[in-house]
Backbone as XML, in Angstrom:
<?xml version="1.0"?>
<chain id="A" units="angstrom">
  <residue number="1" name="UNK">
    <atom name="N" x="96.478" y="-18.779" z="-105.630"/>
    <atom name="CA" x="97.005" y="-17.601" z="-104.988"/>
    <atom name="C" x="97.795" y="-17.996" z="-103.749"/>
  </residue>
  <residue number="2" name="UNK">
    <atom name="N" x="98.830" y="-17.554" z="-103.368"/>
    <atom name="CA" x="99.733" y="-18.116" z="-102.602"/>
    <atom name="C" x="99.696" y="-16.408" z="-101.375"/>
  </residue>
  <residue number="3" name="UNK">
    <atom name="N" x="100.039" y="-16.795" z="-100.285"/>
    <atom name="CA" x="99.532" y="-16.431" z="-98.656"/>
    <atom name="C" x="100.517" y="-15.146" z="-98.883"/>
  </residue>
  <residue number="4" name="UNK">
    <atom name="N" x="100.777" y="-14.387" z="-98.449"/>
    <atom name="CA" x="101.749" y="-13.200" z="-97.938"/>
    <atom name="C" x="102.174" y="-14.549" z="-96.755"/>
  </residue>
  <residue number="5" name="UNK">
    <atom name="N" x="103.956" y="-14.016" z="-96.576"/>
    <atom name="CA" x="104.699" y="-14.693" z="-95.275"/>
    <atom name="C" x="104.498" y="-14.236" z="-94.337"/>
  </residue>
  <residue number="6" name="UNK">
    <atom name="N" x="104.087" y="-12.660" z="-94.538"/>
    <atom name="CA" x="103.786" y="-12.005" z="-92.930"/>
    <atom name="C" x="104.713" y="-10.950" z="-92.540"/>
  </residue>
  <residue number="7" name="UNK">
    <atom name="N" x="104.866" y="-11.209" z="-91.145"/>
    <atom name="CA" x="106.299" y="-10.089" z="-90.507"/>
    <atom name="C" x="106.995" y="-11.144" z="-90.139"/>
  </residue>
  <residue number="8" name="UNK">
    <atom name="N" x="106.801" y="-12.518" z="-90.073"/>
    <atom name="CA" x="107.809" y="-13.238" z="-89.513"/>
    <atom name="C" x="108.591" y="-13.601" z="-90.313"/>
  </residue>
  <residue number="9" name="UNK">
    <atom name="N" x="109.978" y="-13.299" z="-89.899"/>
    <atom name="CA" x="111.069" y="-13.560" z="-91.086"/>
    <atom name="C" x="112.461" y="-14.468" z="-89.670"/>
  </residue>
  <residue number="10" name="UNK">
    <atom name="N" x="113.315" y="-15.052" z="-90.630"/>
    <atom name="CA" x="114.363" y="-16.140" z="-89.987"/>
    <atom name="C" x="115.615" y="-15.524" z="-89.997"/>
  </residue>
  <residue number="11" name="UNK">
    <atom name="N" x="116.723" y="-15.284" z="-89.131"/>
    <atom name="CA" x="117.873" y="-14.439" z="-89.174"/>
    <atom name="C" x="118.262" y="-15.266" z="-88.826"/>
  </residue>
  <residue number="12" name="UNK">
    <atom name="N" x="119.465" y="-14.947" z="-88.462"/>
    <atom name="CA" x="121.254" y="-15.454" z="-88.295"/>
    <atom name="C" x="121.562" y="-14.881" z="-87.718"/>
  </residue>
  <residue number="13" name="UNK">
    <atom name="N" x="122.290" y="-15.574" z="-86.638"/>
    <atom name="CA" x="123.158" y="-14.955" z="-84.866"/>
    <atom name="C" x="124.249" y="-15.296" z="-85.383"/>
  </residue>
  <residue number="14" name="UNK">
    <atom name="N" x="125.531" y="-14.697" z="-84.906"/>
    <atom name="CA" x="126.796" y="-14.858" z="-85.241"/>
    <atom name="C" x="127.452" y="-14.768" z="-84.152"/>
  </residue>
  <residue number="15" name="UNK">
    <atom name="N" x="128.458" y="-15.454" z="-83.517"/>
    <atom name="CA" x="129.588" y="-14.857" z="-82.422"/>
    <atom name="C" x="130.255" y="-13.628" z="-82.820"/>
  </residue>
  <residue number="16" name="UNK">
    <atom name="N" x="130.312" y="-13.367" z="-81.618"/>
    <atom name="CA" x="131.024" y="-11.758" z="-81.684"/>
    <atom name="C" x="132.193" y="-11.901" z="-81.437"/>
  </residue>
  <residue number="17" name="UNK">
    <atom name="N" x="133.079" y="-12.810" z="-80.675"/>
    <atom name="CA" x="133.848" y="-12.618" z="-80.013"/>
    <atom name="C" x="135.032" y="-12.716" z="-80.917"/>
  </residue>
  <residue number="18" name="UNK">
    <atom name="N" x="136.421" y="-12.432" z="-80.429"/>
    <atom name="CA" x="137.727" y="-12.748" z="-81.634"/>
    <atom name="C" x="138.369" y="-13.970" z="-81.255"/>
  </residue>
  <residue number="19" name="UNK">
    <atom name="N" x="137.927" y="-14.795" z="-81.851"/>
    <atom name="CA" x="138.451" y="-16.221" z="-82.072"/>
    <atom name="C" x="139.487" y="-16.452" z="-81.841"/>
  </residue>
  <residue number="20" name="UNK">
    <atom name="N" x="140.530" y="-16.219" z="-82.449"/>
    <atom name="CA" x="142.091" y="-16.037" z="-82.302"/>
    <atom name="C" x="142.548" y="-16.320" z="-81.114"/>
  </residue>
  <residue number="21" name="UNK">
    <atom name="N" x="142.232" y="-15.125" z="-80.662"/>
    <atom name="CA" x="142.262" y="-14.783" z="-78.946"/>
    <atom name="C" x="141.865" y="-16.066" z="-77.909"/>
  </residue>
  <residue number="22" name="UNK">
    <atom name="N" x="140.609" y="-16.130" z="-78.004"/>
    <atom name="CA" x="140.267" y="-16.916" z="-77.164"/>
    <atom name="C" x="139.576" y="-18.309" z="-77.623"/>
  </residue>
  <residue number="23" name="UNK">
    <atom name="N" x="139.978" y="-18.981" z="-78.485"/>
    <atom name="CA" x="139.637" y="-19.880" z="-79.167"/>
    <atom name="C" x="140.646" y="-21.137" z="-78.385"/>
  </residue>
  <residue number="24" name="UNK">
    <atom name="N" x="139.789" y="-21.629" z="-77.595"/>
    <atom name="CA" x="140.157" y="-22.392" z="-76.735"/>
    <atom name="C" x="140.080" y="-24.339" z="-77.246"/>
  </residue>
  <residue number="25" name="UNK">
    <atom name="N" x="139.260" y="-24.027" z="-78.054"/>
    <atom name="CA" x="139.135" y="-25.563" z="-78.586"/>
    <atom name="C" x="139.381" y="-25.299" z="-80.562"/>
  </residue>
  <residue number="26" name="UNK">
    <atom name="N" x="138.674" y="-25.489" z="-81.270"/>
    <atom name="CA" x="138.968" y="-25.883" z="-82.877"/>
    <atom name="C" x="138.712" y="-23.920" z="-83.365"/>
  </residue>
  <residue number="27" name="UNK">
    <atom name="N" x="139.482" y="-23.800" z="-83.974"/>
    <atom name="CA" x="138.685" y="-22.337" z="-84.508"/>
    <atom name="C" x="137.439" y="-22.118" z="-85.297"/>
  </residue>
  <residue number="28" name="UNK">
    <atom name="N" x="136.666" y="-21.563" z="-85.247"/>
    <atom name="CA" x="135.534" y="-21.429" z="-86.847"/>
    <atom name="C" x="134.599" y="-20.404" z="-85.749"/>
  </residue>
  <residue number="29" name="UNK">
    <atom name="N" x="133.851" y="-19.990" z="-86.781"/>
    <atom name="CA" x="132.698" y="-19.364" z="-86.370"/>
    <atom name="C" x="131.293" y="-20.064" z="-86.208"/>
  </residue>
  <residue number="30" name="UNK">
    <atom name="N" x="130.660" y="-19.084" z="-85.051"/>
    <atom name="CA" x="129.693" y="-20.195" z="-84.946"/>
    <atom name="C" x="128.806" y="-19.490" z="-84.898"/>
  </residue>
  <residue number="31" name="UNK">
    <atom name="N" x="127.287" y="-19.958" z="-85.731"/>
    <atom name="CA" x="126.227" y="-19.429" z="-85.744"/>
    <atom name="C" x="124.499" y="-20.285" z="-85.286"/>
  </residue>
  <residue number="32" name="UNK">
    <atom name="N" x="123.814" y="-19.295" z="-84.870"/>
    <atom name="CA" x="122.394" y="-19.490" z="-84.655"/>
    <atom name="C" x="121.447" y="-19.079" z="-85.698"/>
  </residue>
  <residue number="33" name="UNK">
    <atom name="N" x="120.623" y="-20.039" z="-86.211"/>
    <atom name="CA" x="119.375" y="-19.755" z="-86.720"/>
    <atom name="C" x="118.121" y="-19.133" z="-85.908"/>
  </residue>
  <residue number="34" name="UNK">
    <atom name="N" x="117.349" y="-18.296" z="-85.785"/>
    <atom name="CA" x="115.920" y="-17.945" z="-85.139"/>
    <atom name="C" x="115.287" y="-17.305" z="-86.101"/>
  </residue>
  <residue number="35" name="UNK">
    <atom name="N" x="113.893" y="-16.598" z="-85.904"/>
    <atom name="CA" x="113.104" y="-16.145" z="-86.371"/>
    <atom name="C" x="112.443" y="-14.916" z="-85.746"/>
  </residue>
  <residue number="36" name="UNK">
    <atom name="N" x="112.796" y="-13.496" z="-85.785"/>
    <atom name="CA" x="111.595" y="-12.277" z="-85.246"/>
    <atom name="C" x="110.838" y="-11.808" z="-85.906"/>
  </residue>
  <residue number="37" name="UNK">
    <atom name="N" x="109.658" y="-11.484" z="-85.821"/>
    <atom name="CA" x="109.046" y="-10.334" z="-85.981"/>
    <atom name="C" x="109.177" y="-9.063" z="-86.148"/>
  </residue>
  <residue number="38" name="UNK">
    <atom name="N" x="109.181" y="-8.660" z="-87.428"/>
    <atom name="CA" x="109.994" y="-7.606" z="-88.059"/>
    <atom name="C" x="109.004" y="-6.556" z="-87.424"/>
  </residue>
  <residue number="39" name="UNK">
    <atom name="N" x="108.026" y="-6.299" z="-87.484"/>
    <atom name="CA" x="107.077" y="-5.219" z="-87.129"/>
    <atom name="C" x="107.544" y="-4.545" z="-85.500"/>
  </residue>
  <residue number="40" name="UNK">
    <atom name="N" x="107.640" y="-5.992" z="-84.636"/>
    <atom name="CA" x="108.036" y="-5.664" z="-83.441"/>
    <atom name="C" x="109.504" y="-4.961" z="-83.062"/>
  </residue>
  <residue number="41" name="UNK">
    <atom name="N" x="110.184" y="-5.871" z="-84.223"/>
    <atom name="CA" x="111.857" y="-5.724" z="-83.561"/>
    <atom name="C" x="112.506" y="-5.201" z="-85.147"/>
  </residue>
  <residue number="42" name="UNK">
    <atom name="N" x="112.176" y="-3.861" z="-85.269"/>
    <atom name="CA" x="112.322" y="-3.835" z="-86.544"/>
    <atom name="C" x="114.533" y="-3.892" z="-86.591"/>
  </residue>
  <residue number="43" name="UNK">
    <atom name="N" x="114.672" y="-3.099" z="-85.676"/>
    <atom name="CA" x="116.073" y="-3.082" z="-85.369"/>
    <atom name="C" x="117.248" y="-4.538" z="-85.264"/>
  </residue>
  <residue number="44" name="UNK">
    <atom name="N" x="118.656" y="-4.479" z="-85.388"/>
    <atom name="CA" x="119.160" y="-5.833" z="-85.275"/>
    <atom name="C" x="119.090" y="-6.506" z="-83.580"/>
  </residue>
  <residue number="45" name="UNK">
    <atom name="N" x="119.184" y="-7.742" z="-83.708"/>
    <atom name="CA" x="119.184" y="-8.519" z="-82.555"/>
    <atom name="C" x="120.254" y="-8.822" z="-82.234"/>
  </residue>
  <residue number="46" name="UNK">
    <atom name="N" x="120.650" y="-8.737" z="-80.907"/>
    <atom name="CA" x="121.913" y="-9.360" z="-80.233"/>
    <atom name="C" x="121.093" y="-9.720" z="-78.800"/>
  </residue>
  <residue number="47" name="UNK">
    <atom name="N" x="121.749" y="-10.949" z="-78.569"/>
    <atom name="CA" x="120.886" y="-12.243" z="-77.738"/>
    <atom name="C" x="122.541" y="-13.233" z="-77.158"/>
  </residue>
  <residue number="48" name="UNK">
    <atom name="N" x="122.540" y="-13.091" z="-75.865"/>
    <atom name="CA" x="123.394" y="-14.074" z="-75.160"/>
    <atom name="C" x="123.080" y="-15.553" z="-75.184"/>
  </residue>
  <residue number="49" name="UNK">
    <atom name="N" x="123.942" y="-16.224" z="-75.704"/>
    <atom name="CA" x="123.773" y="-17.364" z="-76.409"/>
    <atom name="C" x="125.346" y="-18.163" z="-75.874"/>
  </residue>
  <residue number="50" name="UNK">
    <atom name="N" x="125.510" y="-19.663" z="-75.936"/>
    <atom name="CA" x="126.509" y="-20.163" z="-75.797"/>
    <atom name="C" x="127.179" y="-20.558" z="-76.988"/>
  </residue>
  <residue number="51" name="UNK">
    <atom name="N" x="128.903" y="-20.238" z="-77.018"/>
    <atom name="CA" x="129.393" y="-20.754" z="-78.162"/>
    <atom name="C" x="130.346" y="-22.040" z="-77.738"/>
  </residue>
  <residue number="52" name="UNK">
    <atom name="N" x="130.100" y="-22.912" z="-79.146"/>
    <atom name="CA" x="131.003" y="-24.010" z="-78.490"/>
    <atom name="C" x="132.398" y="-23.807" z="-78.835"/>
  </residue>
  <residue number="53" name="UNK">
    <atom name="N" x="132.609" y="-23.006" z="-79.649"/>
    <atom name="CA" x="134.337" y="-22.780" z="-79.946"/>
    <atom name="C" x="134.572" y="-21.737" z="-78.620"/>
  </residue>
  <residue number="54" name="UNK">
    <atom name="N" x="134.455" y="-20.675" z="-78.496"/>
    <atom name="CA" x="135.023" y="-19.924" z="-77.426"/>
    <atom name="C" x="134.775" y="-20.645" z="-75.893"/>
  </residue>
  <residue number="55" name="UNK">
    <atom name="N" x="133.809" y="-21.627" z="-75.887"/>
    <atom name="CA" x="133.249" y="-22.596" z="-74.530"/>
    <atom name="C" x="132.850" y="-21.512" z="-73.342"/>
  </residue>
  <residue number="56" name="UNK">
    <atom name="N" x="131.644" y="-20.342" z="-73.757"/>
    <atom name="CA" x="131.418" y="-20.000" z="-72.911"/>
    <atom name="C" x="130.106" y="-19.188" z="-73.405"/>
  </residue>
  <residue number="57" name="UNK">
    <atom name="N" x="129.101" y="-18.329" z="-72.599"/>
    <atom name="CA" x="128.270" y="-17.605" z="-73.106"/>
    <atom name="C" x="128.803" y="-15.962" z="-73.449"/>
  </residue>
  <residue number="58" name="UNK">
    <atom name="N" x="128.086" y="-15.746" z="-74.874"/>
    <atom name="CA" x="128.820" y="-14.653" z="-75.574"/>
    <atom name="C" x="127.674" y="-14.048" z="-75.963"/>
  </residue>
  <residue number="59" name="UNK">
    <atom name="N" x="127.652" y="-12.340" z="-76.574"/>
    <atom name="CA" x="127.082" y="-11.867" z="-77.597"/>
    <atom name="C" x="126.706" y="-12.743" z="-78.843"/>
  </residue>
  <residue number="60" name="UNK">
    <atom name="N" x="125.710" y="-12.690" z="-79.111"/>
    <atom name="CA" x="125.389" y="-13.213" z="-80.889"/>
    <atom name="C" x="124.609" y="-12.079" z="-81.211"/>
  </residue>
  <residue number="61" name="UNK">
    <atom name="N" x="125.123" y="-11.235" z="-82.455"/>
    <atom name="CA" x="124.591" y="-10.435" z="-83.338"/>
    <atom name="C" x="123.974" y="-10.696" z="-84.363"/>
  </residue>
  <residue number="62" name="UNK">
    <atom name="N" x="122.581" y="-10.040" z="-84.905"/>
    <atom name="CA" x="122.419" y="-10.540" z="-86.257"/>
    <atom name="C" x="122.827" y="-10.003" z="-87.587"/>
  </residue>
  <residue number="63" name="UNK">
    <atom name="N" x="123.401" y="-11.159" z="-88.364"/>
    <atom name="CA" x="123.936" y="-10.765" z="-89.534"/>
    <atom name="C" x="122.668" y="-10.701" z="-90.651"/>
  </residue>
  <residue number="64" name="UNK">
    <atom name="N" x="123.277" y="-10.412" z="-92.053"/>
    <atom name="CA" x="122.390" y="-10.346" z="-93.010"/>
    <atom name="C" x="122.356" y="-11.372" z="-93.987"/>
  </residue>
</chain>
């Protein structure tokens, strides 16, 4: 018999920002791996985070 995973589940942060624009070094998107607690945070996460393409601290939203 194998465990239930729980409420803890692993998402994906994404830059928000428009690249184009302010893409100061290589273009691409850049993302974060983490993990919340769905029970707690049932809603999406956005968390200030540093990106290395835009070279500065930005929004990261979570994608699906």
């Amino acid at each position: 018999m194998s465990k239930s995973k729980g409420a803890r589940i692993t998402i994906t942060l994404e830059c928000s920002c428009d690249l184009p624009n302010s893409a100061k070094r290589k273009p691409g998107i850049f993302r974060y791996t983490s993990s919340k607690n769905r029970r707690n945070t049932p809603n999406r996460i956005e968390l200030k985070k540093f990106c290395k393409y835009c070279n500065k601290h930005t929004i990261f939203k979570e994608i699906k």
